[in-house]
N, C-alpha and C positions, 0 to 999 in steps of 0.2 A: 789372802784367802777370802773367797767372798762366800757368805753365809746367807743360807735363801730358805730361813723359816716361813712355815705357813704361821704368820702373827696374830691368827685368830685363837691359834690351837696354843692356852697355857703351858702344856707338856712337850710341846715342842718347840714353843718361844724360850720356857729355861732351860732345855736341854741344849741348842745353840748357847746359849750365853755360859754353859758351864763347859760346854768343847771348847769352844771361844777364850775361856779363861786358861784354858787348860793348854793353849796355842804356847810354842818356844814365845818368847818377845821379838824373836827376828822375824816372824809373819803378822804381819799388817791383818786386822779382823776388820773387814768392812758387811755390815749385816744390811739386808733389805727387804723389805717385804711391803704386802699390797693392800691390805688392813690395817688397822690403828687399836684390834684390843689389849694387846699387851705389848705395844712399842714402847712402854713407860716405864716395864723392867731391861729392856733394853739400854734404854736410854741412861736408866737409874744405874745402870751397871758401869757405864763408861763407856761404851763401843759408839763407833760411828753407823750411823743408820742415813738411809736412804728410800726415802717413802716414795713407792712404785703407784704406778698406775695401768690397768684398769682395775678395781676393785669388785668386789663383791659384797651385794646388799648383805642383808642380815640375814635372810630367809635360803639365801643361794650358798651363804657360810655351812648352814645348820644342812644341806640338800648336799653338799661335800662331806662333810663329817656321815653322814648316813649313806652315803655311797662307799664312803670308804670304810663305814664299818659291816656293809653289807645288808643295810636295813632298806635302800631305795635303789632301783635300777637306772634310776634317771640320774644321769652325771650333770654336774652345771658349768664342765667344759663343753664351751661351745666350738667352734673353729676361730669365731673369731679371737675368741679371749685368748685363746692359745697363741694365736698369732700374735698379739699384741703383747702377750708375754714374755712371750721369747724373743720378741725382738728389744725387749728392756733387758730382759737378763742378760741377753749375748753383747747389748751396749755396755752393761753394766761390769760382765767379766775383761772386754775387751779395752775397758776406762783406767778400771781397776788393775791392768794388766795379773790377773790373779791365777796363780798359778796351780788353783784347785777351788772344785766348788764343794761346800757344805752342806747336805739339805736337809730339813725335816719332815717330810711329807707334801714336800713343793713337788709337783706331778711336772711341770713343765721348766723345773730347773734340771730333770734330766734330761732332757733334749738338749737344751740350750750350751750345757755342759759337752757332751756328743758332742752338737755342731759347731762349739768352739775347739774341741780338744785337747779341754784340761781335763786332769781327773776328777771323779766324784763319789764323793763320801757322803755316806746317807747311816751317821751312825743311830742305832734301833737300844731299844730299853732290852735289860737283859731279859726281863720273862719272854717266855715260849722261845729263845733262841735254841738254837743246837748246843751251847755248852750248858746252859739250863736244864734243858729237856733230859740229858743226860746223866744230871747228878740227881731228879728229884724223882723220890719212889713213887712216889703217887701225887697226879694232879685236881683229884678232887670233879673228875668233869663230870661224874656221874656222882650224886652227893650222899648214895645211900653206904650202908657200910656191909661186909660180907666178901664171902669168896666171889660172885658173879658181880657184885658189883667191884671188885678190884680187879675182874680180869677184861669187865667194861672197858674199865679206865684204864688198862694195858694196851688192852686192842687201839682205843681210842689216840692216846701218847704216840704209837705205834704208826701211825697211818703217814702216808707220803707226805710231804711239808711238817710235820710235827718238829723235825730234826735235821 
């Protein structure tokens, strides 16, 4: 199994290493990623790691994390970087012969996955899932309290993607 945390994002460097652990002992966890800030719980874990290239500065980390939390519209995938990604990742599944890829928020380990055609697993934290969403009465999105404000936060729970 090859494992393709973005290793900048702490939340998503130990959530690989705890799928990772959590692997039968009959699949092989080979982890890689393009950053260095928390390859060191990686490492301290015992998994084989494999430090990619091309990276991203420190400013271009922070300009992804805010794209993807929907704070900037500027992505800091470029075409190249993509291309140069994929063309690691698809070396690295096809070396690895791995028979599934892992990911954590790696945008272009789904591609790479696709273009080899192994499966891909992108396991997610349970908040806001569908079996979350389901069991909890109230999510608090609107913070006051009262009947319009619980039927806010119905309506709000409620809406497409919520579940």
């Amino acid at each position: 199994m090859l494992f393709c945390p973005a290793t900048f994002n702490l939340a998503v460097a130990t959530r690989m290493i705890e799928v990772a652990r959590a692997l039968d002992p009959a699949h092989r966890a080979v982890l890689m990623g393009y950053e260095d800030d928390f390859v060191h719980l990686i490492s301290k874990a015992g998994f084989e790691y494999h430090p990619c290239s091309p990276s991203w500065l420190a400013q271009e980390r922070q300009r992804a994390i805010d794209f993807n939390q929907g704070k900037a519209i500027r992505s800091p995938f470029t075409r190249e970087l993509v291309a140069a990604r994929v063309a690691v990742e698809r070396r690295m599944i096809r070396q690895n012969r791995a028979a599934a890829v892992v990911i954590g928020s790696n945008v272009t380990s789904m591609i790479s996955a696709r273009a080899e055609g192994v499966p891909l697993y992108y396991p997610v934290p349970f908040a806001l899932t569908g079996p979350q969403v389901r069991q909890v009465r109230r999510f608090r999105f609107v913070a006051r309290e009262g009947p319009i404000a619980g039927t806010a936060d119905r309506i709000e729970a409620a809406l497409p993607g919520r579940n």
